[in-house]
Each structure stands twice: as structure tokens, then as C-alpha cells.
FIKEBA-123923 format. One record per residue (C-alpha): residue number from 0; residue in one letter; z, x, y. Coordinates in pm, whole numbers, plus 50000, padded with zeros to 5 digits. Each point is the difference from the previous one (the first is absolute). Layout:
BEGIN
nr=NUM	rest=A	w=Z	u=X	v=Y
...
***
This chain:
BEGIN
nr=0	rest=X	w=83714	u=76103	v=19645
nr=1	rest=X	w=49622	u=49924	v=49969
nr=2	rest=X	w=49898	u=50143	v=50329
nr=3	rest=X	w=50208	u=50331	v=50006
nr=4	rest=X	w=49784	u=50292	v=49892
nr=5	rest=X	w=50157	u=50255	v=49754
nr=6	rest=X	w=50204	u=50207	v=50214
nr=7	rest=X	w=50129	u=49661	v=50172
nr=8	rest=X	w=49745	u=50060	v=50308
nr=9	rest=X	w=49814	u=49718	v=50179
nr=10	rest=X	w=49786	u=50060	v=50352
nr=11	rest=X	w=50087	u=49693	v=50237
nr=12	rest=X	w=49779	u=49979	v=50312
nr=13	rest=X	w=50092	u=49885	v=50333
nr=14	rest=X	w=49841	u=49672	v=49853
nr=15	rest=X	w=50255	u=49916	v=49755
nr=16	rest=X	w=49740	u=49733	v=49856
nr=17	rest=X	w=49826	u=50348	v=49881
nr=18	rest=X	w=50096	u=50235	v=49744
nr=19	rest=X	w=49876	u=50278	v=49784
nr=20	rest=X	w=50197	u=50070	v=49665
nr=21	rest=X	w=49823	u=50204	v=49783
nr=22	rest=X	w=49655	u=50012	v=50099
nr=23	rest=X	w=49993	u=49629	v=50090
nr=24	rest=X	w=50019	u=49835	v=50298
nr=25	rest=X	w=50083	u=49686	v=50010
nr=26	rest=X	w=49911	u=49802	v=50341
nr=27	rest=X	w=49984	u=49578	v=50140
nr=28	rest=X	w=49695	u=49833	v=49806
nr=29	rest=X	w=49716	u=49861	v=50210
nr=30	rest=X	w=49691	u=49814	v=49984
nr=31	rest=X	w=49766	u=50277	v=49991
nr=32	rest=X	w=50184	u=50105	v=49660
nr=33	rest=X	w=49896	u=49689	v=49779
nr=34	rest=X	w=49689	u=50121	v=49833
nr=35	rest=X	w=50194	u=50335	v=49881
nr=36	rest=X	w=50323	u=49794	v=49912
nr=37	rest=X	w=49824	u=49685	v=49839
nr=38	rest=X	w=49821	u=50339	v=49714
nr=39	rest=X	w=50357	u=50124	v=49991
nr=40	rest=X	w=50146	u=49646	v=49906
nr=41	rest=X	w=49754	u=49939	v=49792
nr=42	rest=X	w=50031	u=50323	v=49792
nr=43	rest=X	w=50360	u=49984	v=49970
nr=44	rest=X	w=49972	u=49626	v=49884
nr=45	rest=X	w=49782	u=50077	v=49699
nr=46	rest=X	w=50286	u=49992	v=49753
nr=47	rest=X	w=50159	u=49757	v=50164
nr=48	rest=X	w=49704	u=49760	v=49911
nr=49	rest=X	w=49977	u=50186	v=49699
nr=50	rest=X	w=50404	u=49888	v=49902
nr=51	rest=X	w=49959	u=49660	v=50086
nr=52	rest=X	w=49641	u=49952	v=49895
nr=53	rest=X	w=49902	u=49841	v=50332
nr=54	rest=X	w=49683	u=50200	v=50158
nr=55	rest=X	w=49966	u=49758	v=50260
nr=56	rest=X	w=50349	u=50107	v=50215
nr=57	rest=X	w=50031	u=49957	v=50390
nr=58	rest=X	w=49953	u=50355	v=50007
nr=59	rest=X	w=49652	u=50021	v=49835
nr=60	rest=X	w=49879	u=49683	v=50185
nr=61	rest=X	w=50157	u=50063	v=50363
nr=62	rest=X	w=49691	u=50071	v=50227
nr=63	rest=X	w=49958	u=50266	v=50257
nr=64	rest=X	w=49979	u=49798	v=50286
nr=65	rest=X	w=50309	u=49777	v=49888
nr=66	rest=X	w=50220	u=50326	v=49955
nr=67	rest=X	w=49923	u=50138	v=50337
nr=68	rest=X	w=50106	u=49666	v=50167
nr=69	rest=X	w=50298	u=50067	v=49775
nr=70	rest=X	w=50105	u=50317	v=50170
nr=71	rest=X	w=49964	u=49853	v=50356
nr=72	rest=X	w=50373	u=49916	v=50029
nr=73	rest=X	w=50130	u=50207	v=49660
nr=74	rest=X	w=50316	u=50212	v=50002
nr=75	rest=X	w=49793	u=50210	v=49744
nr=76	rest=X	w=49992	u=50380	v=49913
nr=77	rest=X	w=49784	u=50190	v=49812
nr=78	rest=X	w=50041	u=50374	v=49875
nr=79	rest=X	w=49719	u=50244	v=50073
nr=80	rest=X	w=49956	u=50320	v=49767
nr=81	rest=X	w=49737	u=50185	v=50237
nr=82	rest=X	w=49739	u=49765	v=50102
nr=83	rest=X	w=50062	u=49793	v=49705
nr=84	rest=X	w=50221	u=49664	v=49986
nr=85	rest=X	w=50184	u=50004	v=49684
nr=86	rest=X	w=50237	u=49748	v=50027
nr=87	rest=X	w=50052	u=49690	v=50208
nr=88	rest=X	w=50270	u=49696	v=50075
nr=89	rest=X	w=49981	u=49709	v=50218
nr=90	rest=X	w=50291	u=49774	v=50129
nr=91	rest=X	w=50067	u=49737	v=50238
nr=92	rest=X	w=50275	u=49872	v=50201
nr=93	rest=X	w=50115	u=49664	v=49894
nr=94	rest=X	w=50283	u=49984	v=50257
nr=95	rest=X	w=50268	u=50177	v=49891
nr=96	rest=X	w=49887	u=50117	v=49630
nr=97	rest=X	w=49727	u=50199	v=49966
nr=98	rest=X	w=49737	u=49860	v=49691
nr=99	rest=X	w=49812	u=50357	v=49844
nr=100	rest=X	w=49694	u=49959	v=49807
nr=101	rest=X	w=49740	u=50204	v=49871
nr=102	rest=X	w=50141	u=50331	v=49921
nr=103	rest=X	w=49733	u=50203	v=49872
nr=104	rest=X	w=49999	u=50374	v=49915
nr=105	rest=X	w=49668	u=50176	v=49840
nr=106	rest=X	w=50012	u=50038	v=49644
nr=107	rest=X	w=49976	u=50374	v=50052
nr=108	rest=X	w=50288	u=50009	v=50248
nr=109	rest=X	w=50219	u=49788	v=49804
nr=110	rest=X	w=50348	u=50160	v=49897
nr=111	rest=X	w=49966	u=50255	v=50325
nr=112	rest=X	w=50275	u=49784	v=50207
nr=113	rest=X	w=49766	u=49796	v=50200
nr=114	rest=X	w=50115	u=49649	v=49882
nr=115	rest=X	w=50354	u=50135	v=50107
nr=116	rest=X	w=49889	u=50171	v=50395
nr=117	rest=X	w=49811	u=49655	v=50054
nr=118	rest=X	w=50281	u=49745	v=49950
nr=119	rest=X	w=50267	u=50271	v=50190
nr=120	rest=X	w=49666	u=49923	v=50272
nr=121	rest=X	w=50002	u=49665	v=50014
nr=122	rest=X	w=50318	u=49933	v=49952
nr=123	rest=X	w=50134	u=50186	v=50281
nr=124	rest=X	w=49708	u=49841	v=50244
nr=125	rest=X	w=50081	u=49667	v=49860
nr=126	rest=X	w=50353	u=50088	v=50108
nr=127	rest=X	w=49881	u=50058	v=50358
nr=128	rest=X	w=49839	u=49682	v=50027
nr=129	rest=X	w=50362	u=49854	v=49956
nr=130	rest=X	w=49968	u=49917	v=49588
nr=131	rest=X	w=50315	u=50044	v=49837
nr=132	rest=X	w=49843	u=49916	v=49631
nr=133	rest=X	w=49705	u=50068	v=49805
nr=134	rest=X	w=49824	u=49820	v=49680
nr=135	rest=X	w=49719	u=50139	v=49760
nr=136	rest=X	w=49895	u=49839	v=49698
nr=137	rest=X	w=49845	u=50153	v=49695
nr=138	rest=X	w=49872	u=49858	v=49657
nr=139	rest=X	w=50247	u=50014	v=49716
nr=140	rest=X	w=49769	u=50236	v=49805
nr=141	rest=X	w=50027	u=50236	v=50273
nr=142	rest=X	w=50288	u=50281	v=49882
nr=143	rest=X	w=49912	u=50257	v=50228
nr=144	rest=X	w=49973	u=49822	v=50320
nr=145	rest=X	w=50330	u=49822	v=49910
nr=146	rest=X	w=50198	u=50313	v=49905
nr=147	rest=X	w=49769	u=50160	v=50339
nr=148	rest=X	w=50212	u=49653	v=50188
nr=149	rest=X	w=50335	u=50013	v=49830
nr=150	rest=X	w=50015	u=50381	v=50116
nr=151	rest=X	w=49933	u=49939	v=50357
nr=152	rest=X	w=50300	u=49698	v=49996
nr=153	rest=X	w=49829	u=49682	v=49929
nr=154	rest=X	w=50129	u=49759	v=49777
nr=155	rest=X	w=49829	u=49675	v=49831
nr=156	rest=X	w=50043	u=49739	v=50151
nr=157	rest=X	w=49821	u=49692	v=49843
nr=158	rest=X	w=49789	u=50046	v=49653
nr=159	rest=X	w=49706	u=49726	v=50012
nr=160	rest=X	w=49802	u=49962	v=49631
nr=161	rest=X	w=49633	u=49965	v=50065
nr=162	rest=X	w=49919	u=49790	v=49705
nr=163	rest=X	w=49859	u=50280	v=49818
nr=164	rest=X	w=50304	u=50180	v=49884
nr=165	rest=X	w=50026	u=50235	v=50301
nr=166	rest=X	w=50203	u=49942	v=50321
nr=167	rest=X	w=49982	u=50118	v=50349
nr=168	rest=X	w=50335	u=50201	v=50066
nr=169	rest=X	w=50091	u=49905	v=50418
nr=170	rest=X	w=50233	u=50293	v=50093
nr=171	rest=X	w=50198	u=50061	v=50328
nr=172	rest=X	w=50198	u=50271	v=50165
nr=173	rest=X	w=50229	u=50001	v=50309
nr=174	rest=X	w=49870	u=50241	v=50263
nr=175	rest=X	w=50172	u=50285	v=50194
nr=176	rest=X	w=49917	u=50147	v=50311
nr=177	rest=X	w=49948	u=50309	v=49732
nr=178	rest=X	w=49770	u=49916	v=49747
nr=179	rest=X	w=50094	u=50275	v=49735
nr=180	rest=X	w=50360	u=49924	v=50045
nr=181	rest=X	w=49943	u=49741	v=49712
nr=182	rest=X	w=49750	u=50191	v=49776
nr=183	rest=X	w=50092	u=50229	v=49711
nr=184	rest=X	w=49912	u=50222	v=49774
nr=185	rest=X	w=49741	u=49981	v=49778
***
């Protein structure tokens, strides 16, 4: 599982909403974080743009000020390696299925596990807030992030073409009250 360490060791706190796994903690998101998370999102978007030849994403265009209004009411995480936010996912409540966007991990972080310890996060809060499914979506030039989804349980869903031979892949996942009960090995 992404958020085990080597020897199968993980530090819960008395806040189960915070954990450290490897040198990263990963803790509720808040507004104070959107400077650091809107550099992370837009590092680890780079070759995103860069696959689908679009430079002018959401991600590189979202404004400080409209992110922290964001994070007012987000089910959010974001991991922590010392002082430093390397990774970071938002999600809202949409009654009973929680909608995840933005999953962003720093292109120097990527491959560590984070993408993995952040969805086990918001899945299980998501949970708590009484949502019994969750949806993502990714591009369909996007192999690692589906592979990252497929591993943690999700499944497509709906396939929609945007006109310019790609397609936005909607995926979805039935929650548990444990979130790793679903995910599996890498």
C-alpha cells in the first residue's frame, strides 16, 4: 500500500486526520496553505500542459486569492516533508459522493507514495462526512495518474472526447469506513 513505509510502519496521531509515513506528514488543507500549494500545483502540472499542449490550464491561471476561498469549506489534505508542502488534494462533499480534484504531488516527490497517503486521506475524511463514493477525473494522456487511480480502486466511469483527440476519463470508487481496504499493490 502507498502509505505503508518499508517495514509496514505508519505513526497515527490522536488526530487521525494526521499522519506521518515516512518522513511526511500529511495533515487537513487550509487557507493559509494556498500560496505554497498553488507553486506545488503548478510544478507538478508542467508536463501535464506539456502532454496536452495547453499552457493556459486551471492550474496555471487559478489565482491566490480564488484558491484560498477554495479551501474555506475543502475536505483537503496536504503532505508536509519538514516545513515543506509537497503534495496536496482537495475534495468536496456533494452529498453523498465525494468529487476529488487537484491532486498534485512535487515533481521531486513524485513516485515516493504521496499520491497514494493523500487519497487513503481524503477518502477516509470524505467517509466521515457520510460519502459512500468518490469520483476523480484525469486526461486520457495521463498513464500514471490513471494506473496511480486504478490501484487505489477506481474505475472509469464515463470517457468524454474533447474535440481534440483526448478525453477526460470520470472515475469512481465505492468508499469504506477503511480506506486502504480497497487499495492494492503497486
Amino acid at each position: 500500500m502507498a502509505g505503508d513505509t518499508e517495514a509496514g510502519r505508519s505513526e497515527h496521531h490522536a488526530d487521525a486526520s494526521i499522519r506521518t509515513v515516512d518522513g511526511v506528514m500529511v495533515r487537513p488543507i487550509r487557507p493559509e496553505d494556498a500560496g505554497e500549494v498553488l507553486t506545488v500545483q503548478r510544478a507538478a502540472f508542467v508536463q501535464e500542459a506539456l502532454t496536452y499542449n495547453d499552457p493556459q490550464m486551471p492550474v496555471f491561471t487559478q489565482t491566490k486569492e480564488e484558491l484560498e476561498a477554495e479551501l474555506h469549506d475543502n475536505l483537503g489534505f496536504v503532505a508536509e516533508r519538514g516545513q515543506r508542502i509537497v503534495g496536496a488534494i482537495r475534495a468536496v462533499s456533494d452529498r453523498d459522493l465525494l468529487l476529488i480534484g487537484r491532486i498534485a504531488i512535487a515533481p521531486d516527490q513524485q513516485g515516493e507514495g504521496i499520491g497514494g497517503m493523500l487519497l487513503d486521506a481524503v477518502e477516509g475524511r470524505g467517509w466521515s462526512v457520510g460519502c459512500r463514493e468518490a469520483e476523480l477525473f484525469t486526461g486520457s494522456h495521463s498513464d500514471a495518474n490513471v494506473r496511480l487511480y486504478e490501484r487505489a480502486g477506481y474505475r472509469e466511469r464515463e470517457r468524454v472526447g474533447q474535440g481534440d483527440g483526448t478525453a477526460q476519463i470520470f472515475m469512481r470508487k465505492q468508499l469504506r469506513a477503511d480506506p486502504a481496504s480497497t487499495s492494492t499493490e503497486a
